[in-house]
BALOKE-479923 format. One line per field, with one value per atom (N, C-alpha, C, CB): residue in one letter; atom name; x, y, z. Coordinates in nm, 3 decimals. Glycine has a CB too. Layout:
<atoms>
rest <- c(a,...)
atom <- c(CA,...)
px <- c(X,...)
py <- c(Y,...)
pz <- c(Z,...)
</atoms>
This chain:
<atoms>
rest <- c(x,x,x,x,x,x,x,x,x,x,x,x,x,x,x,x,x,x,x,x,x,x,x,x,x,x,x,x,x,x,x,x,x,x,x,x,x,x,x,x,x,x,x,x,x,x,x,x,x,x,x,x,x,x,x,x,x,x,x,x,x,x,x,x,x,x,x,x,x,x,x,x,x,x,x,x,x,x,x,x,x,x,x,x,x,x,x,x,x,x,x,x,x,x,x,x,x,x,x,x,x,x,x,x,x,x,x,x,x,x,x,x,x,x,x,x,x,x,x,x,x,x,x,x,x,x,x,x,x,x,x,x,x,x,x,x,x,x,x,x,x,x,x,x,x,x,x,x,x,x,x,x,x,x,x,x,x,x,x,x,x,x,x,x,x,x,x,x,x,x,x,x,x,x,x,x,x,x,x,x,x,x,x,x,x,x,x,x,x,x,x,x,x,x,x,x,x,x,x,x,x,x,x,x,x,x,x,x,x,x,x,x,x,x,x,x,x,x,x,x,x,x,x,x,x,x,x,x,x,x,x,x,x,x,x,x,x,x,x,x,x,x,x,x,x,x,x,x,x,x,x,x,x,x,x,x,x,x,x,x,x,x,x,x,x,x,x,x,x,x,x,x,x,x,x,x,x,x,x,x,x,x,x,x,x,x,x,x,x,x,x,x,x,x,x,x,x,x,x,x,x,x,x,x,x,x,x,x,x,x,x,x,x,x,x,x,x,x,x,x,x,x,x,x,x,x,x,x,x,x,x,x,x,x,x,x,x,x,x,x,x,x,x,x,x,x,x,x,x,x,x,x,x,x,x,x,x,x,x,x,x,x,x,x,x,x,x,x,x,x,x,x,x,x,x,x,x,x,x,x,x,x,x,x,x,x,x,x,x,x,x,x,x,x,x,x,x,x,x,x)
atom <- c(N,CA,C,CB,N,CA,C,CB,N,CA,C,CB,N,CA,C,CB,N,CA,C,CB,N,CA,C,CB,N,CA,C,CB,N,CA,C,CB,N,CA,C,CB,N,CA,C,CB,N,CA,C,CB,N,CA,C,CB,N,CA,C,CB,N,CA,C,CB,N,CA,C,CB,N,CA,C,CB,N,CA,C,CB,N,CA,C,CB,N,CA,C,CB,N,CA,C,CB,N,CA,C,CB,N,CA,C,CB,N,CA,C,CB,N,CA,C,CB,N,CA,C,CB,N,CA,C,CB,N,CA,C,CB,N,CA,C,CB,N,CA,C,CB,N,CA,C,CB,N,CA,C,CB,N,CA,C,CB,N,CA,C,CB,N,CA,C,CB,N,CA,C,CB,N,CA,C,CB,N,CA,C,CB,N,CA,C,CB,N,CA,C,CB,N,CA,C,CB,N,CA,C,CB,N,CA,C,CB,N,CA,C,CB,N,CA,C,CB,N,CA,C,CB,N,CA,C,CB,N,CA,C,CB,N,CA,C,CB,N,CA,C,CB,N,CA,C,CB,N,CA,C,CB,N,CA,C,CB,N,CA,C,CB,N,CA,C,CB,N,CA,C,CB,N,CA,C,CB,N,CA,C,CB,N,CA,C,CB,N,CA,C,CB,N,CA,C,CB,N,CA,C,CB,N,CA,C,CB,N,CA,C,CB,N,CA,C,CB,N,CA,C,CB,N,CA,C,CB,N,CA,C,CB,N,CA,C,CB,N,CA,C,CB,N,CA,C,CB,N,CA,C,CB,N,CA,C,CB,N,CA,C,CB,N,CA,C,CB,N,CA,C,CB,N,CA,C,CB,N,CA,C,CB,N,CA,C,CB,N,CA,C,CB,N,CA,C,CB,N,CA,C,CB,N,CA,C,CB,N,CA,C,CB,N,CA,C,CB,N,CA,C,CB,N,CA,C,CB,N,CA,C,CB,N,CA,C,CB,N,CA,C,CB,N,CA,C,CB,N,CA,C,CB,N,CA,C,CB,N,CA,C,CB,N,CA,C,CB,N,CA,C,CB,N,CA,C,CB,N,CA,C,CB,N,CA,C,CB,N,CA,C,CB,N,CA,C,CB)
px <- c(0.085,0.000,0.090,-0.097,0.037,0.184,0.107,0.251,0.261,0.234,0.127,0.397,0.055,-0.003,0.056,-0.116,0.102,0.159,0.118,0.093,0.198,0.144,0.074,0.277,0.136,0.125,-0.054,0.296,-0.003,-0.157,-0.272,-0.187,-0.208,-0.353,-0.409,-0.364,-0.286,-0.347,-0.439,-0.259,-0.379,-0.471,-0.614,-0.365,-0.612,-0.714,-0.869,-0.659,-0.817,-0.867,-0.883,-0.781,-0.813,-0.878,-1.025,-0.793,-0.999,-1.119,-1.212,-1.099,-1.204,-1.345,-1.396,-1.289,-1.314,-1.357,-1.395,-1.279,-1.438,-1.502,-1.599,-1.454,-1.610,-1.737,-1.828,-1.670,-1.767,-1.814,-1.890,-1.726,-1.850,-1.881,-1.996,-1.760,-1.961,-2.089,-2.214,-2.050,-2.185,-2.343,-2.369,-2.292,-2.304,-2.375,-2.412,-2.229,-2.384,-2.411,-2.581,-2.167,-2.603,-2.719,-2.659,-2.812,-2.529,-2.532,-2.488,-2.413,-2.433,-2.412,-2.294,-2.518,-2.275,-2.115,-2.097,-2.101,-2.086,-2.075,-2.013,-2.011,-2.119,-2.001,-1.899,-2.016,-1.814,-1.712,-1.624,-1.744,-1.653,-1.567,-1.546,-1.598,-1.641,-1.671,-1.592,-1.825,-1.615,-1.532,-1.384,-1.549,-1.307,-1.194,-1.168,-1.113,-1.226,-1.151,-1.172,-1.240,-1.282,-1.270,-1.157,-1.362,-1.108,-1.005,-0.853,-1.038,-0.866,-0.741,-0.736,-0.718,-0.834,-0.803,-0.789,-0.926,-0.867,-0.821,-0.647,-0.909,-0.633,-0.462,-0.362,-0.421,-0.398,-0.381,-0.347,-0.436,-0.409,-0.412,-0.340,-0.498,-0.343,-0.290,-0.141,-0.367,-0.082,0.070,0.078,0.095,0.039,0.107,0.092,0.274,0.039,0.046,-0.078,-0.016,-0.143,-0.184,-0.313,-0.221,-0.387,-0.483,-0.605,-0.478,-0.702,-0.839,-0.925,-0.902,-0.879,-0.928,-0.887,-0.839,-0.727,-0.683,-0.747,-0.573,-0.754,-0.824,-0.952,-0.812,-1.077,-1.218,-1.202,-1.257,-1.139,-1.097,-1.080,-0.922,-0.979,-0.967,-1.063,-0.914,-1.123,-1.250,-1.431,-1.267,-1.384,-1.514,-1.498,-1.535,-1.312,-1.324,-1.347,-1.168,-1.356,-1.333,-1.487,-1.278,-1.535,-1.692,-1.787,-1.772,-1.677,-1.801,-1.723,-1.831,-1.596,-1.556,-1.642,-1.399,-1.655,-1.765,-1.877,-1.820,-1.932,-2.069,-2.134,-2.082,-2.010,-2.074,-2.167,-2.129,-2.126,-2.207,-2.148,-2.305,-2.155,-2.069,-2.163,-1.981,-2.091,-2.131,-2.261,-1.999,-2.340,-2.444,-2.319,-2.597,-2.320,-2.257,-2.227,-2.362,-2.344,-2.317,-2.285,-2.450,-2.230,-2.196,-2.092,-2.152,-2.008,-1.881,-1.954,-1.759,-2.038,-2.113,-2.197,-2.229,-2.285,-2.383,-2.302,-2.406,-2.126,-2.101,-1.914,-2.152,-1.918,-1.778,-1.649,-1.792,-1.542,-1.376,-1.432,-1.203,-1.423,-1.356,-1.480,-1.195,-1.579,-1.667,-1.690,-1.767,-1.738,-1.743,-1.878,-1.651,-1.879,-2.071,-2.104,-2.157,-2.220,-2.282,-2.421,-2.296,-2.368,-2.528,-2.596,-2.522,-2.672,-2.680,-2.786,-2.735,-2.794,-2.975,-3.084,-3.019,-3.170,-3.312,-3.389,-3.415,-3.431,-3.435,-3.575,-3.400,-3.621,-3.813,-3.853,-3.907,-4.009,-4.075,-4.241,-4.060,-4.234,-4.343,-4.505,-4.289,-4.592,-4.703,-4.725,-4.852,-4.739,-4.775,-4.929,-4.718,-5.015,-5.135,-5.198,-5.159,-5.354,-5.393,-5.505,-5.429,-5.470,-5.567,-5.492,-5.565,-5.570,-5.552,-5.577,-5.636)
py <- c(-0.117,0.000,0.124,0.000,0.224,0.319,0.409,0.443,0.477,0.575,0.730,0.616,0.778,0.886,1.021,0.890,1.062,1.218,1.273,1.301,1.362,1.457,1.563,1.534,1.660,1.804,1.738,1.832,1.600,1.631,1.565,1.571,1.469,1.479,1.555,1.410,1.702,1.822,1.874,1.920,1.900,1.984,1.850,2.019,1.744,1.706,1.718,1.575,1.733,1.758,1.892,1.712,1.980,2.153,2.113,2.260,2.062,2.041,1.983,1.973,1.867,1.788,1.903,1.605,1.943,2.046,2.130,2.095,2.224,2.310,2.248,2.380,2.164,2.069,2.034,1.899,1.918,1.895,2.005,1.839,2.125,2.248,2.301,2.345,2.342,2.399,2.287,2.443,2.219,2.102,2.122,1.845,2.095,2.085,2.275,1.990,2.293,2.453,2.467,2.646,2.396,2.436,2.485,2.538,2.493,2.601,2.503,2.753,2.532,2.443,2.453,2.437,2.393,2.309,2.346,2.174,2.402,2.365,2.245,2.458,2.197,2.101,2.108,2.046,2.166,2.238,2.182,2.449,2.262,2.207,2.049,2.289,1.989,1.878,1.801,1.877,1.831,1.770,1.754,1.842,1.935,1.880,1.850,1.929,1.838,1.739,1.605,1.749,1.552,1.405,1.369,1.377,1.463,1.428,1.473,1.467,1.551,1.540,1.427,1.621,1.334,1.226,1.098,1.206,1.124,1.008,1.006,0.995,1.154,1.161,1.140,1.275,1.160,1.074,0.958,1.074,0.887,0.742,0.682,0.695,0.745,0.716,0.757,0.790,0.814,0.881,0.808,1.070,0.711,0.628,0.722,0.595,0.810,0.940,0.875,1.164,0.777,0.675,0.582,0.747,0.513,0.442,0.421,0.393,0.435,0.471,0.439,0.398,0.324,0.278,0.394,0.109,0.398,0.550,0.629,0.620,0.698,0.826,0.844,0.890,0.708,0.663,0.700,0.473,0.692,0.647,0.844,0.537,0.846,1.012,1.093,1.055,1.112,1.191,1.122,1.125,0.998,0.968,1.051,0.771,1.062,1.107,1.258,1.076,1.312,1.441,1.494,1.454,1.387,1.444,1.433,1.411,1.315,1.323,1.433,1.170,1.507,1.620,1.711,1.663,1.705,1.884,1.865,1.911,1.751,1.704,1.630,1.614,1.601,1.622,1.455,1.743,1.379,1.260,1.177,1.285,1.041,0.962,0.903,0.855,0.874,0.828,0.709,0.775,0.692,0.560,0.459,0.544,0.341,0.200,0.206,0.060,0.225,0.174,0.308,0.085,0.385,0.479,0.443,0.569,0.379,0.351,0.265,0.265,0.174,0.119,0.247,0.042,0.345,0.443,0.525,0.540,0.565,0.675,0.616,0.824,0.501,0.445,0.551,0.379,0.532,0.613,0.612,0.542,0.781,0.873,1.008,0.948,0.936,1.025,1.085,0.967,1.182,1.214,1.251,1.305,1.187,1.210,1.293,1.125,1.350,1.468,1.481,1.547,1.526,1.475,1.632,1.281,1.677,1.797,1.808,1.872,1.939,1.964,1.939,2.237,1.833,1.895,2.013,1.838,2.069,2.183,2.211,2.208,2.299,2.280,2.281,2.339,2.257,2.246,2.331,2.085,2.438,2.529,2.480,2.682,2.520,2.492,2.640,2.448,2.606,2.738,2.788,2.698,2.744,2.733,2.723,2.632,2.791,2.754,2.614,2.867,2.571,2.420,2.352,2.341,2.238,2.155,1.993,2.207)
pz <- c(0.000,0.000,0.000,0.122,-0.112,-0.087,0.040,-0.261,0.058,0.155,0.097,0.204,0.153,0.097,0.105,0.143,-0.006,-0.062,0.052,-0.212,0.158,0.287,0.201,0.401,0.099,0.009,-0.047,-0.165,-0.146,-0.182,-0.082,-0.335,0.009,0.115,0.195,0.193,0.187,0.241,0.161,0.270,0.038,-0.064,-0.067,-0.262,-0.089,-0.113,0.023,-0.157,0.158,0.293,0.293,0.405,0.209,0.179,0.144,0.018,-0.010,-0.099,-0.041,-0.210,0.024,0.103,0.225,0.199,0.271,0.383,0.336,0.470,0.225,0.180,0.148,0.100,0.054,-0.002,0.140,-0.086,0.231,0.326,0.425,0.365,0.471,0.533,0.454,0.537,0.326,0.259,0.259,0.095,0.228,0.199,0.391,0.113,0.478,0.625,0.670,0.764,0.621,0.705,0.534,0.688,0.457,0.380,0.263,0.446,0.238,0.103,-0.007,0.113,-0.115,-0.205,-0.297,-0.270,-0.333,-0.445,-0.531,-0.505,-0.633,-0.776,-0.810,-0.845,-0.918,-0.974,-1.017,-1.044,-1.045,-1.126,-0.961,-1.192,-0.856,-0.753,-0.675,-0.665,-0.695,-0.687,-0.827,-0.672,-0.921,-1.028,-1.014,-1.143,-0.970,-0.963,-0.863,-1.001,-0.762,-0.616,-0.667,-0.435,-0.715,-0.776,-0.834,-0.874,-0.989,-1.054,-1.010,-1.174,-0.882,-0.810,-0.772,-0.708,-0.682,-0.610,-0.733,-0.488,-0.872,-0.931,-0.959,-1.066,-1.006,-1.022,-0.931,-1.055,-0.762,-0.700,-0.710,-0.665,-0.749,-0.757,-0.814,-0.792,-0.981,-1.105,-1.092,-1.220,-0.999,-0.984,-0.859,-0.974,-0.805,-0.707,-0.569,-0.757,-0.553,-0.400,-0.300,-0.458,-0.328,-0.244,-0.310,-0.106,-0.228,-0.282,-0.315,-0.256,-0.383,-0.373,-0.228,-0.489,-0.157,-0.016,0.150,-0.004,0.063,0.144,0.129,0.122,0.022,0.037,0.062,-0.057,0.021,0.046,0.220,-0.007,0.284,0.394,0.523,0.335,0.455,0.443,0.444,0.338,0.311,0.264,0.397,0.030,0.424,0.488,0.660,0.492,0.679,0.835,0.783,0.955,0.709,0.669,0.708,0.503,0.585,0.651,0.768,0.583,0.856,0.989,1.041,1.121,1.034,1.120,1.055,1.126,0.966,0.893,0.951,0.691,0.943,0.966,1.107,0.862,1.186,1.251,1.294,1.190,1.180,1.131,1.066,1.059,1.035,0.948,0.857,1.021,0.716,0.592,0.587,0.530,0.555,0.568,0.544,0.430,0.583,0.586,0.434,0.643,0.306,0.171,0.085,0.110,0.128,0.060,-0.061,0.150,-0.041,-0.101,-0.224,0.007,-0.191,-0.282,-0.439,-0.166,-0.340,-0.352,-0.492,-0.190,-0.424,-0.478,-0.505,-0.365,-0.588,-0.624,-0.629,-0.770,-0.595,-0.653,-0.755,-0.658,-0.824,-0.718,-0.668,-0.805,-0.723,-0.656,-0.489,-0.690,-0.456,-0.337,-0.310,-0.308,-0.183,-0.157,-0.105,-0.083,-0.169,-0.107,-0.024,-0.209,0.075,0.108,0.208,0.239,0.132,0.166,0.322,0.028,0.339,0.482,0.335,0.600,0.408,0.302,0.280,0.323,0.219,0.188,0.237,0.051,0.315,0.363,0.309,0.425,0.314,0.229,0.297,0.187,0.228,0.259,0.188,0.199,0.240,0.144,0.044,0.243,-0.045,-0.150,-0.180,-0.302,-0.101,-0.105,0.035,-0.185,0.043,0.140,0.166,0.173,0.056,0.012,0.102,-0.166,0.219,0.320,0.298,0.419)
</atoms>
């Protein structure tokens, strides 16, 4: 198992911690940022700076520190390397009408 790059498992624990923080405080992502933290962590991979199970691993403690909460059991299943899961507040839901 290689050892994991310190430089990019910092930069990659920037990226989940912004991602992670915004989805729990309600606000939201772009994909665009979500894209390239994915394809940082695939290049990761692909340059030997550690392993898809490492960093699955990483990114999951990342988000119970933002959140506060840890990943459902089948996430890894849900949302395969090198995706990263998002799992936002639900958003309320008002009535728009006074029909009962």
């Amino acid at each position: 198992m290689p050892k994991i790059d310190d430089a990019a498992l910092l930069e990659l624990e920037q990226r989940w911690n912004a991602i992670f923080t915004a989805l729990a405080e309600g606000g939201e992502v772009s994909p665009a940022q979500r894209l390239r933290a994915e394809g940082f962590m695939e290049a990761a991979v692909v340059l030997g700076y550690a392993n898809a199970e490492q960093l699955q691993d990483a990114m999951a403690e990342s988000y119970r520190l933002c959140s506060q909460d840890s990943l459902p059991e089948d996430w890894r299943q849900l949302f395969p390397f090198p995706q990263i899961p998002g799992f936002g507040q639900r958003a309320p839901v008002v009535p728009s009408t006074n029909e009962q």
